[in-house]
KOLKE-420046 format. One record per residue (C-alpha): residue in three letters; x, y, z. Coordinates in steps of 0.1 Angstrom, whole numbers, plus 2048, in hexadecimal, padded with zeros to 3 digits. Example, Ala and Ser with C-alpha at 12.3 -4.5 7.8 and 13.67 -1.06 7.14 Angstrom:
REM residues 2
ALA87B7D384E/SER8897F5847/
This chain:
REM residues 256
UNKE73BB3B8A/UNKE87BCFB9C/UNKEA7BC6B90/UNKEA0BBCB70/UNKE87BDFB69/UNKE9FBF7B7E/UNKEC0BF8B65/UNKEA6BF8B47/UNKE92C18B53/UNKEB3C28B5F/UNKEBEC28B3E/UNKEA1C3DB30/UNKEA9C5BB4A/UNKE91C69B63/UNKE6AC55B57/UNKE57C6CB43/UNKE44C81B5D/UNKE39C9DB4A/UNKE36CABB28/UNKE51CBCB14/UNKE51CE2B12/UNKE39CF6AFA/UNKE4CCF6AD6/UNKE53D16AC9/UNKE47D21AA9/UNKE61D1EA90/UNKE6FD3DA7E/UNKE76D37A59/UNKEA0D2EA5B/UNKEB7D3CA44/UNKEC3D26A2A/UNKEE6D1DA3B/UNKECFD10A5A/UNKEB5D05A42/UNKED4CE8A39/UNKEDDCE1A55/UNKEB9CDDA61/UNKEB5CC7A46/UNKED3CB5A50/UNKEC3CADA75/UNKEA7CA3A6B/UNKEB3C88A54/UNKEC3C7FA72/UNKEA8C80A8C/UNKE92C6CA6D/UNKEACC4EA67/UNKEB0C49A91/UNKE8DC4CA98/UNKE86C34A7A/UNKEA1C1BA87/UNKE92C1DAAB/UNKE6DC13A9D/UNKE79BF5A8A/UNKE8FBEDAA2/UNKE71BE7ABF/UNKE53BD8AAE/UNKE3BBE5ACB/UNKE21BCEABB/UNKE30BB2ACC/UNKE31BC1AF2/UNKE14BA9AFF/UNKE11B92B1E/UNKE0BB7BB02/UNKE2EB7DAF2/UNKE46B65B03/UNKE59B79B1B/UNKE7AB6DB09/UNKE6EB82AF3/UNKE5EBA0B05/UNKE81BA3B1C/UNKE93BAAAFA/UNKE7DBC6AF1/UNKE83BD1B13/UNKEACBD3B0B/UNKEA3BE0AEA/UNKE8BBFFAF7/UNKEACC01B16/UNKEC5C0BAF4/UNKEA9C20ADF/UNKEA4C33AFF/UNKECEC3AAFE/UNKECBC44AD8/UNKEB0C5BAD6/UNKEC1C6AAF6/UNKEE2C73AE6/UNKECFC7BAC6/UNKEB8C93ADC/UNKEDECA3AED/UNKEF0CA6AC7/UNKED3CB7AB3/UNKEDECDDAAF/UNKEB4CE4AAA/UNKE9FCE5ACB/UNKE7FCDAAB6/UNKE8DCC0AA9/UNKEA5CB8ACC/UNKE7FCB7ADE/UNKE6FCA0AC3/UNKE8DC87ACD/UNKE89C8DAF6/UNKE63C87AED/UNKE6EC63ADE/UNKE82C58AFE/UNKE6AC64B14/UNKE4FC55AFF/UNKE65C34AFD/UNKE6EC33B24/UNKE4BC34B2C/UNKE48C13B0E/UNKE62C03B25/UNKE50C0AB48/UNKE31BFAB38/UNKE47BDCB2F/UNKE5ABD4B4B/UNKE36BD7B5D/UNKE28BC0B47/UNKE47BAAB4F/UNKE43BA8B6F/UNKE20B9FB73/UNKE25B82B5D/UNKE3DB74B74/UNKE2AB80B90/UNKE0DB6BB83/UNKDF3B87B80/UNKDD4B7BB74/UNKDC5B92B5D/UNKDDBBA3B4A/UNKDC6BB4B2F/UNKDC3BD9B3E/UNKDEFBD8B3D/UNKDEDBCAB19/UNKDD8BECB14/UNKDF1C02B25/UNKE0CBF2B0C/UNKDF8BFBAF2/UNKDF5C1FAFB/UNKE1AC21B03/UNKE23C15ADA/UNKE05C2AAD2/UNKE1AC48AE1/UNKE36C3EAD5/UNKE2EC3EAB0/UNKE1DC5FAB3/UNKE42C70ABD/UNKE51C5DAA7/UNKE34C68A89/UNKE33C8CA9C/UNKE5DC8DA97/UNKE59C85A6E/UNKE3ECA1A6C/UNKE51CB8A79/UNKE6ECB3A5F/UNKE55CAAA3F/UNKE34CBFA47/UNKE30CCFA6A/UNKE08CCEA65/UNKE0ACEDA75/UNKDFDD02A54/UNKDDDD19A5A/UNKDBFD02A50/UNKDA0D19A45/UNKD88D25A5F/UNKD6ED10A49/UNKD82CEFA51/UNKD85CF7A79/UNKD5FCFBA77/UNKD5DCD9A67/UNKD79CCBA7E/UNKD67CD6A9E/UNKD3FCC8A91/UNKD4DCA7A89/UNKD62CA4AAB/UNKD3DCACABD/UNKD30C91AAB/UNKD4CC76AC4/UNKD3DC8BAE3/UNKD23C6EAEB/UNKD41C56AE4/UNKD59C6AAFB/UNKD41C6AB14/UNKD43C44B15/UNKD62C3EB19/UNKD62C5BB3A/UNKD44C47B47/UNKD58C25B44/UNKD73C34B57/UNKD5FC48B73/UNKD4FC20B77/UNKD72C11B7C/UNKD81C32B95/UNKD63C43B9D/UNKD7FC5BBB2/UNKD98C5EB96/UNKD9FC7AB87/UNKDA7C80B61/UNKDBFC9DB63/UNKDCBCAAB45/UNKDCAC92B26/UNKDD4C9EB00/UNKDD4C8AAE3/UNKDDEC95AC2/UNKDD1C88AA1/UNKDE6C89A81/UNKDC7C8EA64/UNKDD2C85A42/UNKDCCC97A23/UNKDADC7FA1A/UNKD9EC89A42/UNKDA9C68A4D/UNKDB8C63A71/UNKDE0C57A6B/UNKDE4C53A8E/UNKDD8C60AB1/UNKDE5C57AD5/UNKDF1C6DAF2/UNKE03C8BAF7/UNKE20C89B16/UNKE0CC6DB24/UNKE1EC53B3C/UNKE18C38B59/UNKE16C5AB70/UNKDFAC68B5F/UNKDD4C6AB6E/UNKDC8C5BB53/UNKDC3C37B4E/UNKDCFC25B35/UNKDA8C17B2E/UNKDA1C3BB30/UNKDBCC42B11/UNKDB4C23AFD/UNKD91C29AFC/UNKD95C50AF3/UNKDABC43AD7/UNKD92C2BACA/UNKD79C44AC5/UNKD8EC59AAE/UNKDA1C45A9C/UNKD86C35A81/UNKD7BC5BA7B/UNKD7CC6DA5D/UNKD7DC95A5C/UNKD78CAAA45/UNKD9BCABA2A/UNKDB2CC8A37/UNKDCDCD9A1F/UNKDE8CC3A24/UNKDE9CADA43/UNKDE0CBEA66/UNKDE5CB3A88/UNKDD2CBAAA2/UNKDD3CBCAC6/UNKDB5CB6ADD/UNKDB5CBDB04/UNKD9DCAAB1D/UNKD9FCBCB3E/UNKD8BCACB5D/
C-alpha cells in the first residue's frame, strides 16, 4: 500500500492540513482587468470542468473492482498536477485560491482512496464507515469545484435582506433537534473525541432549495469524523429555505 499510495499523495503537494486563507473582498476591477478576469475564469471553468468529468467520484467504492478504483487513483494523481499549475498561472489570487482549494480538496479525494485501497487488500471487514469518508471527500470536492464557478458567474455574496437572515436563521433552528443527533451518535462512537472546528457551506438556490452542502477545508486530519460530516450533511441537504435574491451561500460553523 505504501508504495503504491506514496508517489500518488506526493504528487498532490503537502495533504491538505488546513484551510486556505480568508478571501478578500473583491474591489470592483477596472475594465482592462475586468477582461482579463474574465479571461481566467474561463480558464479556471474549462479545467475544473475537465477535472470533474474526468474522475467520476461516484464510482470510488470498496465495491468498484480495484482495477478500476487504482485508475481513479492515477487520474486524481494528474488532476492534482493540473489544478496545481492552474492555481501557479492565474494572475487573480481569488481565483488562484479557488484552484489551490480544488487540489487540496482532490489530494484529500486521493488519501481517502488509496485508504480504501489498501484495506481491501488488507481484507478489512467492514468497510462501510471508509465508503462514507469517500463520500465526504467527492462531497468536498464538488463544493470547490461548484464554489470556483460561483465565484466567476454569481459570487452569492450579494446583501440578502435582514427579513431573509431572520427567515434563514428560524428555519436552521428548526435541524437543532436533528443536529443534535448526529453529535449524540458521534459522542456514542468517541465519547473522548473532540469535534474541533467544522464549517459547512450551503449553496441555496433561487427557489430556497439546497444545490449542494459538504465541508469547508476538511481532510483525513480533521477532528471530525467522517460519520460526524455525513450525518451533518444529511440533515441539510433535503431542506428548503426561504428563496433569497439570487442564489446565496452560506457558511455555518460548529465549534466543540
Amino acid at each position: 500500500m505504501a508504495t503504491l499510495a506514496a508517489p500518488l499523495v506526493a504528487a498532490c503537494g503537502a495533504p491538505p492540513v488546513s484551510p486556505a486563507a480568508p478571501r478578500a473582498s473583491e474591489v470592483p476591477p477596472a475594465p482592462s482587468v475586468a477582461a482579463d478576469r474574465a479571461g481566467e475564469c474561463a480558464r479556471l471553468q474549462a479545467v475544473l470542468d475537465a477535472e470533474m468529468r474526468d474522475v467520476p467520484a461516484v464510482e470510488i467504492r470498496s465495491t468498484t473492482p480495484m482495477p478500476r478504483v487504482e485508475a481513479l487513483m492515477h487520474r486524481l494523481e494528474r488532476s492534482c498536477d493540473t489544478s496545481e499549475h492552474l492555481a501557479d498561472t492565474l494572475q487573480d489570487p481569488t481565483l488562484a485560491t479557488e484552484a489551490n482549494d480544488f487540489r487540496l480538496a482532490t489530494a484529500y479525494l486521493l488519501l481517502t482512496t488509496a485508504h480504501i485501497f489498501g484495506l481491501v487488500h488488507r481484507g478489512e471487514p467492514d468497510l462501510a464507515p471508509f465508503d462514507r469518508a469517500a463520500d465526504v471527500a467527492a462531497r468536498q470536492r464538488e463544493l470547490v469545484y461548484r464554489s470556483a464557478q460561483a465565484r466567476c458567474v454569481d459570487d452569492g455574496s450579494r446583501d440578502q435582506s435582514p427579513e431573509w437572515g431572520e427567515a434563514l436563521v428560524a428555519t436552521l433552528k428548526e435541524l437543532t433537534p436533528a443536529v443534535n443527533v448526529c453529535h449524540a451518535q458521534e459522542k456514542q462512537r468517541a465519547s473522548e473525541r473532540k469535534t474541533g472546528k467544522l464549517e459547512l457551506k450551503l449553496h441555496i438556490a433561487t427557489d430556497g432549495h439546497v444545490e449542494l452542502v459538504g465541508p469547508i477545508a476538511y481532510s483525513a486530519l480533521s477532528a471530525a469524523s467522517p460519520e460526524l460530516v455525513h450525518c451533518l450533511v444529511r440533515v441539510f441537504e433535503p431542506m428548503r429555505f426561504p428563496p433569497p435574491t439570487g442564489r446565496a451561500i452560506v457558511v455555518l460553523p460548529f465549534v466543540e
